[in-house]
MARVEXKOL-276047 format. One record per residue: x, y, z of N, C-alpha, C in turn; residue in three letters. Coordinates in steps of 0.02 Angstrom, whole numbers, plus 32768, in hexadecimal, padded with zeros to 4 digits. Example, Ala and Ser with C-alpha at 12.3 -4.5 7.8 and 13.67 -1.06 7.14 Angstrom:
BEGIN
82947EE4818682677F1F818682947F5B8186ALA/82827F90816282AC7FCB816582858002818ASER/
// end
This chain:
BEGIN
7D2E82087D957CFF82157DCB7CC781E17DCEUNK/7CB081D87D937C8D81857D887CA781597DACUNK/7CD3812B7DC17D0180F77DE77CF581177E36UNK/7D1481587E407D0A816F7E7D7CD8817D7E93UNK/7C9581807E7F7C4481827E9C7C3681407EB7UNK/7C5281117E737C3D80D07E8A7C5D80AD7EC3UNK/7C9380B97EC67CC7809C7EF67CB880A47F3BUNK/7CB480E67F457CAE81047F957C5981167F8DUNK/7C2580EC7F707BD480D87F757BD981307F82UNK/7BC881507F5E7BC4819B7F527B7781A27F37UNK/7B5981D47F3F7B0E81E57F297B1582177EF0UNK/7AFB820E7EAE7B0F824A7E867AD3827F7E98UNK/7AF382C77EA17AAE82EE7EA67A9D83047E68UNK/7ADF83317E327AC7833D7DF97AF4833D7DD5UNK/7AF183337D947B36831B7D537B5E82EB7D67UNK/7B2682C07D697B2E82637D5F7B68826A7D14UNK/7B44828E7CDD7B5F82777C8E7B9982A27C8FUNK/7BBC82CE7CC17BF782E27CB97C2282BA7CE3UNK/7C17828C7D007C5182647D2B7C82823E7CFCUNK/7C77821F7CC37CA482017CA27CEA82337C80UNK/7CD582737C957CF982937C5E7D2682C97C9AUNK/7D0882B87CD77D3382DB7D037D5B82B37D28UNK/7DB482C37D367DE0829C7D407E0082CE7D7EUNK/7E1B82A37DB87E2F82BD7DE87E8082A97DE7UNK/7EBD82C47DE07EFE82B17DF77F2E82C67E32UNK/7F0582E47E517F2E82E37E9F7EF382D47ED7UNK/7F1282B07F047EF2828B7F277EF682CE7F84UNK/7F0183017F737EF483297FA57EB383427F9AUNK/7E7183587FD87E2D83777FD37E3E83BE7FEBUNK/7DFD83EB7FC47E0484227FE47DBF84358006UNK/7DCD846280417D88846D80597D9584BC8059UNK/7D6684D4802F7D5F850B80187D4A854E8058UNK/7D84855880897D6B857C80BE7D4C85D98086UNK/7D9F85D880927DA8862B807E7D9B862A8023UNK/7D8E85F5800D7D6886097FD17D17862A7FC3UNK/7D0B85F67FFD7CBB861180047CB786688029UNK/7CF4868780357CEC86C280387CFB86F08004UNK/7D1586D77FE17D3287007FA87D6586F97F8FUNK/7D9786CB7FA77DD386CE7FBD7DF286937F78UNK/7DF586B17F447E2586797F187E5B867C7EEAUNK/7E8D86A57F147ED086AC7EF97EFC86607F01UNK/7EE086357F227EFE85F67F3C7ED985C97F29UNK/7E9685CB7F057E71859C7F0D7E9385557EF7UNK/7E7385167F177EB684DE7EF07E6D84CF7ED0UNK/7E6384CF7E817E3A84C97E5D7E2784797E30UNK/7E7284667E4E7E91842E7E1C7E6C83DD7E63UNK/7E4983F87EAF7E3E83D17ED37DFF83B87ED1UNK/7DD283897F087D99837B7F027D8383AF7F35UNK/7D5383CC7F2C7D3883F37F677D0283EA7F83UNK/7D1583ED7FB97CFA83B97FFC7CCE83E5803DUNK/7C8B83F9802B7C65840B805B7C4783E8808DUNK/7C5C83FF80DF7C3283E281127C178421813BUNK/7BF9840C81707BE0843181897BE684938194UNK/7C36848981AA7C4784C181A57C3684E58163UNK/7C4A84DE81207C3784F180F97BF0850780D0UNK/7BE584D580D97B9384E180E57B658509810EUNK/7B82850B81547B53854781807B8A8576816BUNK/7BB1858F81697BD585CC81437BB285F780FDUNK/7BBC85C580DA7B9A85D480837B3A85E980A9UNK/7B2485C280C27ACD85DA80CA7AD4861380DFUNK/7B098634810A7B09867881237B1486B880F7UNK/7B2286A880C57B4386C7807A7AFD86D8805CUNK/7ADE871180427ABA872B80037AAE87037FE0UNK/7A8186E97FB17A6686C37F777A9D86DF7F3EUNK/7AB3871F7F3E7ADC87277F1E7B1787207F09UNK/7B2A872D7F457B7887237F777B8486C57F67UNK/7B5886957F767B7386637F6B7B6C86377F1CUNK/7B43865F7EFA7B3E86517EBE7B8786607E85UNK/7BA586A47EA77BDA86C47E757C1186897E93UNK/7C0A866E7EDE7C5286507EF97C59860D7EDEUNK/7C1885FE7ED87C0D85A77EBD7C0C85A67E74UNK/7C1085D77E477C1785E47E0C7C6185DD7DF6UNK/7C8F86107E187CCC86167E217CF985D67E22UNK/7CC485A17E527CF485617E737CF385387E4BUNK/7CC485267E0C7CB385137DCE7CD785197D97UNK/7D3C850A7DA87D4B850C7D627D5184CD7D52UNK/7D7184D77D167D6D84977CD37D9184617CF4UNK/7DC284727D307DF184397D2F7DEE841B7D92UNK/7DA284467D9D7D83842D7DE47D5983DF7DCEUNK/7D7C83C07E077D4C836E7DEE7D21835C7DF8UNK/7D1383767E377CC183767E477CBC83A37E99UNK/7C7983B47EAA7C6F83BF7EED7C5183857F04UNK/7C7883827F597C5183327F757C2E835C7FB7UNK/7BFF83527FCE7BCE8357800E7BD983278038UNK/7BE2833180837BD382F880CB7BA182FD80D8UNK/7B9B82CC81017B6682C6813A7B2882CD810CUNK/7B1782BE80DD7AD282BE80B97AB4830680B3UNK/7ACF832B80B77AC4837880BF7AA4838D8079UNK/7A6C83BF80887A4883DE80417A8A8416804BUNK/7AB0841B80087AC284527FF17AAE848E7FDCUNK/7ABD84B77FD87A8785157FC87A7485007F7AUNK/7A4685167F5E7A35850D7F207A5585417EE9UNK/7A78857E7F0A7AA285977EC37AEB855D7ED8UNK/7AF785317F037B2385047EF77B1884D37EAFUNK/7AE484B47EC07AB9849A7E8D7AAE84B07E48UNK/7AA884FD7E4C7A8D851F7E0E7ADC852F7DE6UNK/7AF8853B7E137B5685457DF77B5885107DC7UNK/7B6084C87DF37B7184867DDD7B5584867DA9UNK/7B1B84817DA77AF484727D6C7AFC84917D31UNK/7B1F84E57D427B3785077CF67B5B84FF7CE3UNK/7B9D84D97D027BE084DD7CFE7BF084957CE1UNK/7BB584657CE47BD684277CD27BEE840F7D1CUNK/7BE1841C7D527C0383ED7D8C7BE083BD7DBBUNK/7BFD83817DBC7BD6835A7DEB7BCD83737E38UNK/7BA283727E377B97835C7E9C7B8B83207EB1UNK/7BB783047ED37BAA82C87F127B9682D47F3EUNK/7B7982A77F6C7B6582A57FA97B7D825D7FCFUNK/7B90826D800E7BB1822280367B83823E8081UNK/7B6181FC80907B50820080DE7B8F81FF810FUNK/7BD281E980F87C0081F5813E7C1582448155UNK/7C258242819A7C2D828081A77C6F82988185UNK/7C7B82CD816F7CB382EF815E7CFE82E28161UNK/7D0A82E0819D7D3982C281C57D5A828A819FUNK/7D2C824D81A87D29821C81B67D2B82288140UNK/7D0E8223811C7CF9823980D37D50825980CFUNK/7D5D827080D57D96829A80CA7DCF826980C0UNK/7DDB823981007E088202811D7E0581CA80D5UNK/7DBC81B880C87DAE818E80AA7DC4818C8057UNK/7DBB81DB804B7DC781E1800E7E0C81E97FF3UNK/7E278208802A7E81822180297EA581D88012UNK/7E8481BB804E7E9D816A80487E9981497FFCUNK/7E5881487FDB7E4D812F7FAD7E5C815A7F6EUNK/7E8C81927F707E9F81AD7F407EE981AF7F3CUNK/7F0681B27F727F3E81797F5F7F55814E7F64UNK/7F2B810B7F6A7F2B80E67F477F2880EE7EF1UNK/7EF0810C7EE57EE3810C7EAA7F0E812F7E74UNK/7F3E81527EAA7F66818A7E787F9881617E7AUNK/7FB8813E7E998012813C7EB48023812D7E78UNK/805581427E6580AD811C7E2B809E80D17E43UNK/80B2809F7E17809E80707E0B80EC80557DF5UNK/810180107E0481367FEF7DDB812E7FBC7DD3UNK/81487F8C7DB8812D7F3E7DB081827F157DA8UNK/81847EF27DF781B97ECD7DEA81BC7E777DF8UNK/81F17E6F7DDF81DF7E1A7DC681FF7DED7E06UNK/81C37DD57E1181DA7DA47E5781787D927E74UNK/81847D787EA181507D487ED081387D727F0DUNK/80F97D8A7F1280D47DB57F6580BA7D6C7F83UNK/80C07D637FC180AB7D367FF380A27D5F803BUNK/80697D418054806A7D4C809880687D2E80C3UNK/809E7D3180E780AD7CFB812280C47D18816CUNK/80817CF6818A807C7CFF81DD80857D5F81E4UNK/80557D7D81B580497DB181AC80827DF18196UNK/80B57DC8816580EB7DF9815780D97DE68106UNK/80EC7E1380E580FB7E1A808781407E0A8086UNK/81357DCB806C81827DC58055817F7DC67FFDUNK/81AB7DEB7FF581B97DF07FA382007DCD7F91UNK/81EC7D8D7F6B822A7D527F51822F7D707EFDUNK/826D7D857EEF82877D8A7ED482C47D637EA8UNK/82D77D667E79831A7D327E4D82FC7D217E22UNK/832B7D167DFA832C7CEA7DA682EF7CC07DA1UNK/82E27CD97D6882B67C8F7D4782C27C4E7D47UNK/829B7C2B7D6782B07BEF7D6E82BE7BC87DB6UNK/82D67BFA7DD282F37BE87E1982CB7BC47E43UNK/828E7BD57E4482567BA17E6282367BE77E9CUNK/82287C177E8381FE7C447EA281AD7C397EA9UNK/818D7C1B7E6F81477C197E68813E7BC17E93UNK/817F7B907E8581587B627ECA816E7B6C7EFDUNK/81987BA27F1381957BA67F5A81607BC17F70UNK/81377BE97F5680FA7C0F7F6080C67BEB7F6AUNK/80C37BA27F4C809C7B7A7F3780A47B597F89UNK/80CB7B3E7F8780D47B127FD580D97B48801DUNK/80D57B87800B80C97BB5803780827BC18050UNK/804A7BB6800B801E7BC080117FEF7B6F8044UNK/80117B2F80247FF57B03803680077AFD808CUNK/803A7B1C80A880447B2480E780257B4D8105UNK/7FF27B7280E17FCF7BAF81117FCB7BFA80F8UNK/7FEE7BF980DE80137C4480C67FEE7C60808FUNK/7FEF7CA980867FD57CB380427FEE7CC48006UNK/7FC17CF17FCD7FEA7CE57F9C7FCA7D167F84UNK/7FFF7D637F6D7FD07DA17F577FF57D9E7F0CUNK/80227D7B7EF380437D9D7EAD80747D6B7E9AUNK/80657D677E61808F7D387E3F80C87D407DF7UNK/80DE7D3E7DF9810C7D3E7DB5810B7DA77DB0UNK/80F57DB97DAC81027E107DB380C77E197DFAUNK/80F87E4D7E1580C57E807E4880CA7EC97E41UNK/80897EE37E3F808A7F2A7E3F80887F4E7E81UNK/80B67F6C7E7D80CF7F9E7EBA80CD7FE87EC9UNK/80B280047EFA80A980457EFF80C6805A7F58UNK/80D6808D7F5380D8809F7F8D80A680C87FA7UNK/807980B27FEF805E80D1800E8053810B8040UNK/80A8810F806B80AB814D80888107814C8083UNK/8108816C80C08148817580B48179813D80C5UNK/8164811180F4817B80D680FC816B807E80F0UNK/8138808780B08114805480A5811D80388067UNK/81228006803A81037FE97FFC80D97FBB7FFFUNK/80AB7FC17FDE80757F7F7FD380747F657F83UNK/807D7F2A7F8880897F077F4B802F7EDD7F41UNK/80227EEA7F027FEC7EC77EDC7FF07EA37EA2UNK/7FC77E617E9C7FC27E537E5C7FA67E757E22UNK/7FCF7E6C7DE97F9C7E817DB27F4F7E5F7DABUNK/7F2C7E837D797EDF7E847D877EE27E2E7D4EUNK/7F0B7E2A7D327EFB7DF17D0B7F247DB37D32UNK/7F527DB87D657F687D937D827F567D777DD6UNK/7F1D7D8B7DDC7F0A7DA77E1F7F107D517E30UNK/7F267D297E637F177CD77E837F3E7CA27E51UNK/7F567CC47E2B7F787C907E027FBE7C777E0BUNK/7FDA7C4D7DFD80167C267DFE80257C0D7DB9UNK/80697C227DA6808A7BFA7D7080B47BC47D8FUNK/809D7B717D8480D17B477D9C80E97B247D5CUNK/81347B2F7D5481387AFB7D0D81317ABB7D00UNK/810C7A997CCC810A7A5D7CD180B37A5F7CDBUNK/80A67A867D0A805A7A867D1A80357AA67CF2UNK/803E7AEC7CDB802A7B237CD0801A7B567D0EUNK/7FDD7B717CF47FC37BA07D117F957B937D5DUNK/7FA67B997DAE7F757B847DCA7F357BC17DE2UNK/7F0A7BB37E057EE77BE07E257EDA7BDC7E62UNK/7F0B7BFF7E867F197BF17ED37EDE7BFD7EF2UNK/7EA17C157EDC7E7D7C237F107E2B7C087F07UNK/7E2D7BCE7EC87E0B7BA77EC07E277B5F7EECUNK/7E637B677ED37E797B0C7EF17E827B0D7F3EUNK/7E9B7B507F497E947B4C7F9E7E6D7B8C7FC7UNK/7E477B907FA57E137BC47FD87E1C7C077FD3UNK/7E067C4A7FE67DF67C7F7FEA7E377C9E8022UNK/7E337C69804F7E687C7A80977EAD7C7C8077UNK/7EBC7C6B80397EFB7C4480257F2C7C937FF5UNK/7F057CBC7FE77F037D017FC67EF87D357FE5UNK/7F0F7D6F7FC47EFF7DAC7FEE7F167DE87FA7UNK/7EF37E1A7FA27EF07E607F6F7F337E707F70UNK/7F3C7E877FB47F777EA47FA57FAB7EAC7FE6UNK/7FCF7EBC7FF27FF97EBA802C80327EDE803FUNK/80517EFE8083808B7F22807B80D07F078059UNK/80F37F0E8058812C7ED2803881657EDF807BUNK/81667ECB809681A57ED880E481E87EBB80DBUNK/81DC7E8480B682317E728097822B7E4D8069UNK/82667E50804182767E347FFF82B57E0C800AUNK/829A7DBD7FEC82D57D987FFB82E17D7F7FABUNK/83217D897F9183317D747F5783647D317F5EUNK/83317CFB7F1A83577CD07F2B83807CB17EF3UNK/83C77C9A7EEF83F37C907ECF840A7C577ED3UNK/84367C447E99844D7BF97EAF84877C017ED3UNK/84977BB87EF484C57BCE7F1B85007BBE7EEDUNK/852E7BE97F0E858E7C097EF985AA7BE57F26UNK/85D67BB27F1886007BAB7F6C86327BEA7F7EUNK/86437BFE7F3886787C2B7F41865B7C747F63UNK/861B7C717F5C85FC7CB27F7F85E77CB37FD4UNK/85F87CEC7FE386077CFE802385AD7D058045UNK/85837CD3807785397CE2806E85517CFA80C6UNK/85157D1A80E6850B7D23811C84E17CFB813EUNK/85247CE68161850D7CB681A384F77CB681F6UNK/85017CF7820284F27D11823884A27D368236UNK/84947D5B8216845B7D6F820184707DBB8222UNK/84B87DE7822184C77E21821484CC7E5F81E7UNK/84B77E4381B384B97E66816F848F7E908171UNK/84957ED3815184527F05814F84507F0A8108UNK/842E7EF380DC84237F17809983DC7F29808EUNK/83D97F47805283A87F62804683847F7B8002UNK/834A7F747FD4833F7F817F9A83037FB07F91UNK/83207FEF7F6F82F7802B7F8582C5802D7F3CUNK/827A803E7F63824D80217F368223805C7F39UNK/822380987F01822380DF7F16823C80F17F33UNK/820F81197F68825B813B7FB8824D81287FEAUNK/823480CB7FE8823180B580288274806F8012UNK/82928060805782DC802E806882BA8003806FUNK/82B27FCE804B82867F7E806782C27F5D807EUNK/82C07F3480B182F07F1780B983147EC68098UNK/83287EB3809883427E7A805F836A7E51806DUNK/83617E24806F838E7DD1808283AC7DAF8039UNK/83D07D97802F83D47D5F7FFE83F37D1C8019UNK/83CF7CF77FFC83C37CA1801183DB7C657FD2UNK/84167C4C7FDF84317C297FAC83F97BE07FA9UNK/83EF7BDA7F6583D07B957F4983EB7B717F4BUNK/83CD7B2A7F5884217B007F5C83F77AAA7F53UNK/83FF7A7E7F3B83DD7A3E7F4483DC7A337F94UNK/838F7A237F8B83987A107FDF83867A358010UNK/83947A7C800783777AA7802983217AAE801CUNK/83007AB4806182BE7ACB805B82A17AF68054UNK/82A17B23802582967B66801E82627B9A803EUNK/821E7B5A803181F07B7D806481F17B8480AEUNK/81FA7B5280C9821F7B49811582437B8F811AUNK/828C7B8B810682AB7BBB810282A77BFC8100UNK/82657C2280D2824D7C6780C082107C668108UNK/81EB7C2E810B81DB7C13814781E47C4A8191UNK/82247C29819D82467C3E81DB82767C8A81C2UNK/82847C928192829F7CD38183825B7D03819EUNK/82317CFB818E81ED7D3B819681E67D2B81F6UNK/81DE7CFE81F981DF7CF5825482077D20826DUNK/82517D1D8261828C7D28828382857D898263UNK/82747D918224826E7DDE822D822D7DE8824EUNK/81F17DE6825281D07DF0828A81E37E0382C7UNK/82027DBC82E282177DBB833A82557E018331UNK/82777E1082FF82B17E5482F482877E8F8308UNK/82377E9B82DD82257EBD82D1820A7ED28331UNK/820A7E9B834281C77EA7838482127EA383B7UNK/824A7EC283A682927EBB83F582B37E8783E8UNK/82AD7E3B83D482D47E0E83F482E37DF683B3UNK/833D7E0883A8837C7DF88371839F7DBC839BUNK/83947D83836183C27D4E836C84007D4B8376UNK/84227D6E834A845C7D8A832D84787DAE8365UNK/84607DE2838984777DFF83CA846D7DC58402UNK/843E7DB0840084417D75842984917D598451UNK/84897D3983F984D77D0883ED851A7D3083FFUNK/851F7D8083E685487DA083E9855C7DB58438UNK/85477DB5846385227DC084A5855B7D8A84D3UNK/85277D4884C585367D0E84E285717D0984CBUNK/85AE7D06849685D97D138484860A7D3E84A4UNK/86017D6D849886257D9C84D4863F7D94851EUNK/85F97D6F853385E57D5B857B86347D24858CUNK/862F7CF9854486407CB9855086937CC38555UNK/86A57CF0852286FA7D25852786F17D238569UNK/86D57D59858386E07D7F85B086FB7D4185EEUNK/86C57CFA85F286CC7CEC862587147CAE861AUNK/87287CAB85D387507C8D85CC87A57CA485DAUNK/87957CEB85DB87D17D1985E087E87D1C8629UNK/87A57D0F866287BD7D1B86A687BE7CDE86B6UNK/87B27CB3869887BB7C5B86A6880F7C4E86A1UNK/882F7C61866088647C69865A889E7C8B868EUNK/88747CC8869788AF7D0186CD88A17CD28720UNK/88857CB78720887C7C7D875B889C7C5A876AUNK/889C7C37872088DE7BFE872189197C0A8731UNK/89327C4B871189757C6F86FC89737C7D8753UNK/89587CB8877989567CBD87B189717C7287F3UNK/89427C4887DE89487C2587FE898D7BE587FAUNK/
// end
């Protein structure tokens, strides 16, 4: 609860010295309607509880008594704290509870609403499952691409010449990954790897000393993963750009390309125009149907070109 006062600029009202020792693990709030009546066969005890207005002109309507036994009640061992909106004085057996029970009170000037949104948000984040897999985060022309393959392959300088073209650079050599909702991942660097580059031969760089602040970014969705391999002649690659695969990262489908290495080939160029071309997919317009299209067209008109001839 210490981290979370500071984070979301929180006001302590009282049991500042119990915040280190109180720990929150689900990232749902509760707003204590039908508790403040009596009501706690359901209470979720295990949440942050979250008074705004409503609650507040409710509870003032309550006996000195009446809200002393309810705010007593709401005070168990494994409640993390009560938070206040809108800068609101809370009732003082709120206060007087807290204070017996060991519980912090916060206070936030945003409205409720708006406090609620903010915190949900920033709790899971703070909660999500976590994995750490081995490959390269870049951002290019506003997509996460996650490069993937063997050691060695030349993942950390394609990143490198990605970055000197414009592009950025959230993760290097491992990224930590979480999923955000039901259709999202966002990949981050570790806290000791945050701007860095392993180039061999070089060492260690710091992408965001040698090329600026613009050149980096925290963290990012990851929208596709292109793994890259050497090239097989004997292996079958996709040349049309029909393929659907996919690499499931929790219980979200990222979608996934693989791109043979090869002397000669430009890799960055290449991952380049791969993130363009899923973009322009993403926003209606498939190359691939394009071609398939015009193709058809071209049968079709070749077939009555023929029965023409034959006719004629």
């Amino acid at each position: 609860m210490k981290d979370f006062a500071k984070d979301n600029d929180l006001t302590v009202l009282v049991g500042e010295e119990y915040l280190d020792s109180k720990r929150v693990y689900v990232s749902d709030i509760s707003r204590p309607g039908l508790e403040l009546t009596g009501y706690f066969d359901y209470y979720p005890h295990e949440r942050i509880q979250l008074f705004g207005m409503t609650e507040i002109s409710f509870a003032n309507q309550l006996t000195p008594d009446e809200r002393l036994e309810v705010f007593t009640k709401m005070c168990t061992e494994s409640t993390p704290v009560f938070l206040i909106s809108r800068d609101l004085t809370p009732p003082k057996e709120l206060v007087e509870a807290a204070e017996k029970n060991k519980m912090p009170v916060l206070i936030s000037k945003l409205p409720t609403t708006r406090l609620s949104s903010v915190i949900t948000d920033y709790l899971d984040y703070k909660l999500a499952e976590r994995q750490s897999i081995h490959g390269v985060l870049v951002e290019i022309y506003g997509t996460g691409i996650l490069l993937t393959g063997n050691s060695g392959i030349g993942k950390s300088e394609t990143a490198l010449e990605l970055v000197q073209r414009g592009h950025r650079l959230i993760a290097d050599d491992r990224v930590d990954v979480f999923q955000q909702d039901e259709k999202t991942i966002v990949g981050e660097a570790p806290s000791i790897l945050k701007h860095l580059l392993e180039i061999r031969g070089i060492g260690i760089v710091d992408v965001m000393n040698l090329f600026g602040v613009g050149a980096v970014r925290q963290s990012t969705p990851v929208s596709l993963i292109i793994n890259l391999e050497n090239w097989d002649p004997k292996a079958s690659y996709d040349r049309l750009g029909s393929a659907d695969d996919y690499q499931t990262i929790f219980d979200v489908d990222v979608p996934k390309m693989t791109i043979p290495v090869k002397v000669g080939r430009n890799l960055s160029i290449i991952i380049e125009v791969a993130a363009m071309n899923f973009r322009a997919k993403n926003l209606g317009f498939d190359a691939t149907k394009v071609f398939e299209n015009q193709l058809t067209e071209l049968i079709e008109q070749n077939k009555q070109n023929n029965q023409g001839d034959a006719n004629s």
